[in-house]
C-alpha positions, 0 to 999 in steps of 0.5 A, a space after each residue: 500500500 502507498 502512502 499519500 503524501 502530505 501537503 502544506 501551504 506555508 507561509 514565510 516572513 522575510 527580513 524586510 517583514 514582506 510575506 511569501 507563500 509556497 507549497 511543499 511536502 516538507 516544510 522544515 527542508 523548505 524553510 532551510 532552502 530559503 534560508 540557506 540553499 540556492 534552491 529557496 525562491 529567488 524572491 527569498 534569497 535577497 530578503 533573507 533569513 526568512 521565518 516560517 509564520 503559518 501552515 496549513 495541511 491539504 488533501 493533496 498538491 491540487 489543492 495546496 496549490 489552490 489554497 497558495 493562489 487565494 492566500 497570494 491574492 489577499 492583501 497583507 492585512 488579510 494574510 497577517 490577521 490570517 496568520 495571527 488567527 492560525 496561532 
């Protein structure tokens, strides 16, 4: 039997206090891309270190892409009250 794997919507703060959304099935190997390796967003790589802020689980990529897509449409008032919400 094979295992599904799991999905995450993430959300990170960078140094200059912007935020950036991803998608990933490894949330602590993701941030430490971001922060470290050449394989984080080149939006990250100049605005680091970068600190993982919310996460929310999904079903499957389809749907961690979707939900990617609505939190990149929200304002930055919209995602932080989403973020404060999440703790």
């Amino acid at each position: 039997m094979m295992t599904k794997k799991k999905w995450f919507v993430y959300i990170v703060e960078c140094s200059d206090n912007t935020l950036y959304t991803g998608v990933t099935t490894d949330i602590p190997r993701r941030v430490l891309e971001h922060n470290e390796g050449s394989r984080g967003a080149k939006y990250t790589r100049s605005r680091r270190p970068v600190s993982l802020v919310y996460w929310e689980e999904c079903e499957d990529r389809s749907s961690a892409q979707k939900a990617e897509s609505y939190f990149k449409k929200l304002t930055k008032q919209k995602k932080v009250q989403l973020i404060y919400e999440g703790r």
